[in-house]
C-alpha positions as CSV (number, residue, x, y, z in Angstrom):
1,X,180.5,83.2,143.9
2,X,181.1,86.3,145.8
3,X,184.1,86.4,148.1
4,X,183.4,85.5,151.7
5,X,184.7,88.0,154.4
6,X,185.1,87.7,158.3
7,X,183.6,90.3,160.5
8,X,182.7,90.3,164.2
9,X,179.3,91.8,164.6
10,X,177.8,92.2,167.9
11,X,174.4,92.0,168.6
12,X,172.2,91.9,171.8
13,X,171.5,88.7,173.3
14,X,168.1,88.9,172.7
15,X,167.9,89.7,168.8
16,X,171.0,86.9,168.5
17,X,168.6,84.1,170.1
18,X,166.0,85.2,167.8
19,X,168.0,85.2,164.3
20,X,169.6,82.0,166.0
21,X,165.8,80.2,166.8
22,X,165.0,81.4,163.0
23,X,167.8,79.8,161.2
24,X,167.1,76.8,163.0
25,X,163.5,77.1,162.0
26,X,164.3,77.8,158.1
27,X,167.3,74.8,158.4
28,X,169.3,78.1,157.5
29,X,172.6,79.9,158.5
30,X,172.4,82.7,160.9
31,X,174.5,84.4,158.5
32,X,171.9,83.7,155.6
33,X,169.0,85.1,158.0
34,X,171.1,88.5,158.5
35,X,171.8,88.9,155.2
36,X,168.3,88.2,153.9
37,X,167.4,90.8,156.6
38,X,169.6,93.5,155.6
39,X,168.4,92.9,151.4
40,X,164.4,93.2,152.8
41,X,165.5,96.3,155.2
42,X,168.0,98.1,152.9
43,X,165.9,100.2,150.8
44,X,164.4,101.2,154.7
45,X,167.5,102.0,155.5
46,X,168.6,103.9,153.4
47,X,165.7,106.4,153.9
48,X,166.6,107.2,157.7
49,X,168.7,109.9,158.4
50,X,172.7,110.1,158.7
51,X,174.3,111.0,162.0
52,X,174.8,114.5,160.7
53,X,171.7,115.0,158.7
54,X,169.2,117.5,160.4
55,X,166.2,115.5,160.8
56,X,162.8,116.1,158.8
57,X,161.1,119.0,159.9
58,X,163.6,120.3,161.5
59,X,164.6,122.9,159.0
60,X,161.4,124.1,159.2
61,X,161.5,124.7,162.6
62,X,164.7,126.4,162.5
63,X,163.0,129.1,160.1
64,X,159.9,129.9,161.8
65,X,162.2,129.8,165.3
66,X,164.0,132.8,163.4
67,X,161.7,134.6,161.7
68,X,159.5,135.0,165.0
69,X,162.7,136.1,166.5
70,X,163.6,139.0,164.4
């Protein structure tokens, strides 16, 4: 068994009264609804761009922006 942490997330009301209405759906855990939503959305995730990362296309742009300027 994995060893349990305690964090203190905080979400908007609104997405909080939906994971809350959908553990009480599924008999579940709000807890066990977000992390069953982060493993389905991970590999998502991962595939957006960091703070810092230039974002796709953008590179591009930035090389026909100079070559048209020279």
């Amino acid at each position: 068994m994995a060893t349990k942490q305690k964090l203190t997330l905080y979400f908007p009301p609104e997405l909080l009264e939906e994971a809350r209405n959908e553990a009480l759906r599924q008999e579940r855990t709000v807890s066990w609804i977000l992390q069953k939503a982060w493993e389905f959305a991970r590999h998502e995730i991962h595939k957006m761009p960091g703070a810092d990362d230039p974002l796709p296309g953008s590179l591009a742009k930035i090389e026909s922006l100079r070559k048209t300027a020279v």
